[in-house]
N, C-alpha and C positions, 0 to 999 in steps of 0.2 A: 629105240628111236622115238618111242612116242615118251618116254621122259623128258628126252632131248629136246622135241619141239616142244612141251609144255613150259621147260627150262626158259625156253628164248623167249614163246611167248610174255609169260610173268617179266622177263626182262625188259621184251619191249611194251608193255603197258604201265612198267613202272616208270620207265624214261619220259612212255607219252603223259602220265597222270599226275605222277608221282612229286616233282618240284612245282606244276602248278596247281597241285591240290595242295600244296603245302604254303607256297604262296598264297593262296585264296584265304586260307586259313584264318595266313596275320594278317591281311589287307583290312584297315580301319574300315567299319562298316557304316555308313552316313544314311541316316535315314532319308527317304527323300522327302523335298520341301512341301511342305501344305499347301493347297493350290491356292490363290486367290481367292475370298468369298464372294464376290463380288462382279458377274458376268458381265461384259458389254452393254448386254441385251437390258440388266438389270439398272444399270447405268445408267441407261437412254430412259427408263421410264419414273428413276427417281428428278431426272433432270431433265424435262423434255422441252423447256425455253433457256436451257441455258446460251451462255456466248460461245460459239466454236473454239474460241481458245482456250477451253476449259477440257482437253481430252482425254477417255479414255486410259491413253496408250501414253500419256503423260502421269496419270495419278498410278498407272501399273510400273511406270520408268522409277517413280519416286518413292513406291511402297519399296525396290527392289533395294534401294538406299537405307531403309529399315526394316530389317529381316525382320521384326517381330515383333511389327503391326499385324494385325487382325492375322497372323499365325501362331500366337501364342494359345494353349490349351486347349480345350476342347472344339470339337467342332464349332460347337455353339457359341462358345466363349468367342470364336473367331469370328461368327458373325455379326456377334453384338456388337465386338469394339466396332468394327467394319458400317455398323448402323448409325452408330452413336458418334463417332469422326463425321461419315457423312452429313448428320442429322445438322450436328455444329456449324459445318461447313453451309449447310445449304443457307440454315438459321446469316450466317455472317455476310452471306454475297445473295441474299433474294434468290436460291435458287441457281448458283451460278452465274446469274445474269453479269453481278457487277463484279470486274475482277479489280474497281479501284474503289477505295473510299468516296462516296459522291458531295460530302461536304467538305468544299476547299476552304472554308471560313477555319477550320477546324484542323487544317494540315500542318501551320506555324505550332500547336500544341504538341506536335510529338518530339520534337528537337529538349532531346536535355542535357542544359549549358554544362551542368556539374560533372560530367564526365568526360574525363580524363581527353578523348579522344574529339570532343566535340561533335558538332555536325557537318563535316566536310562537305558535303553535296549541298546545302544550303540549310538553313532552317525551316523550310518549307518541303523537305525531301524526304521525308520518312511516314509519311501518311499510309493507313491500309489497305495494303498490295495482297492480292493470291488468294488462294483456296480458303482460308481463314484469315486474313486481313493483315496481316502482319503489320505493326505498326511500334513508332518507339526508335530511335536511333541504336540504344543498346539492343535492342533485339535482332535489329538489322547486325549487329556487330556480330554478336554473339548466333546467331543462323548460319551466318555467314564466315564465321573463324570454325564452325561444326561443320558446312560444306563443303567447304574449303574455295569458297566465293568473295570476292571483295565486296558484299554487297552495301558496307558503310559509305564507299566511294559511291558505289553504282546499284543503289535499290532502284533504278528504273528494270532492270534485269528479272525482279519478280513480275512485274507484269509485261514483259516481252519474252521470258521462256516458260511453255506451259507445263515442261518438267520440276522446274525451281519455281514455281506460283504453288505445286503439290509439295516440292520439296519443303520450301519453311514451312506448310500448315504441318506437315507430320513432324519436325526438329519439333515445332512446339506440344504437339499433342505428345512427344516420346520423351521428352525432356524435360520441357518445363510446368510445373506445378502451379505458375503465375501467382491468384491471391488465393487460391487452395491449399493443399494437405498435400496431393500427390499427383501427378501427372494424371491425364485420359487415358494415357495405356493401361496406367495402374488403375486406376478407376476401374475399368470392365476387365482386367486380367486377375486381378485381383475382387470382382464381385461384389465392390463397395455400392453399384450403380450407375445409373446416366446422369441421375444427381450430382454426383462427384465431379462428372465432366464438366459443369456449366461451372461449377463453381470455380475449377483450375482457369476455366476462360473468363471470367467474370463476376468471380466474387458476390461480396454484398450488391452489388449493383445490380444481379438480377434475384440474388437465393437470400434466404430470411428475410421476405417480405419488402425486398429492393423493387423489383419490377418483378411482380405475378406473371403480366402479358407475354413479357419476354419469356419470360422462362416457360411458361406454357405451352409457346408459339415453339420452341426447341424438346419438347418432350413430345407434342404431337407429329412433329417429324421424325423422330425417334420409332414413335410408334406403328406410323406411315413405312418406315425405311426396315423395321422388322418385319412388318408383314410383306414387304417385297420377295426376302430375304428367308422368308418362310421360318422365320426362329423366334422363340418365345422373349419376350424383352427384358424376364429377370424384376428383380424387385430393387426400391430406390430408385424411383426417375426423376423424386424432383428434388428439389435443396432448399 
């Protein structure tokens, strides 16, 4: 008898165990996501005069669009990028304050005629919108065919949703390279620097001895937004 029941038992532990321990087995195993570096709390204090349309829970909506911003490699590596995006960002809008470009003498220069597509929304319609300024018709184009946004028609959209004001600053920081080497992502994922970054946004116009002030004015933010951040800044901040 007591074979018997140890027979059934093993029977029924293998029924109960037995397929989904097997299933567990093969179930692909996903590590889970790296949390944001970058806390509300920490947020509020890199920004503390900025515009309300500049939220939070907007630049979390548009990191979620680029898995692998400031979650790429190490902890640390995650913070930095996470400093040095901000640092740019702040560098470009005072701080948040401004989510548009404030010289309108200067909004007819972003329209350029040579492409293919023109400037449909006018020539006065591409001037620098959101978290990092986005500006340039082609950029709008090309943000906007990556978002899947019509923003060539309708760049008034980057400064009326405060998800897509985050959203093109990070296309450009993930994407494009501008008058640099290699993206901001690359830049801090790769260990080149915060140098790197300014120069993907701005070229000679601020790095080899283009504008000092400027680029100074974006590395002591840098500096500022690591110490928030409690992570060490890495070497290469300037260009």
């Amino acid at each position: 008898m007591a074979a018997v029941l140890a027979t059934v038992t093993g029977l029924v532990l293998t029924l109960l165990t037995g397929p989904a321990a097997a299933h567990d087995r093969h179930r692909p195993h996903h590590p889970p996501k790296p949390a944001f570096p970058v806390s509300e709390r920490q947020f509020e204090r890199m920004f503390p005069e900025r515009d309300p349309f500049f939220t939070y829970e907007g630049l979390r909506e548009a990191a979620d669009a680029f898995p692998a911003f400031a979650r790429t490699g190490s902890p640390v590596v995650r913070r930095q990028e996470a400093a040095a995006f901000l640092a740019n960002v702040s560098h470009e809008t005072g701080g948040l304050f401004y989510k548009v470009a404030q010289n309108e003498e200067t909004y007819p220069v972003f329209c350029d005629t040579t492409q293919p597509y023109g400037c449909p929304a006018g020539t006065d319609a591409y001037y620098g919108r959101g978290a990092i300024m986005l500006s340039w018709n082609f950029n709008y184009k090309a943000a906007g065919d990556h978002l899947g946004l019509d923003l060539l028609n309708n760049p008034w959209l980057v400064e009326e949703d405060p998800a897509v004001a985050w959203m093109t600053a990070l296309w450009y920081w993930n994407t494009q390279s501008g008058p640099g080497t290699m993206t901001g992502h690359e830049a801090m994922t790769g260990r080149h620097g915060f140098g790197e970054t300014i120069r993907s946004l701005n070229g000679s116009a601020e790095c080899d001895g283009g504008n000092p002030a400027q680029m100074e004015h974006r590395v002591e933010l840098y500096k500022e937004f690591t110490r928030v951040l409690h992570t060490p800044r890495g070497s290469g901040l300037t260009c």
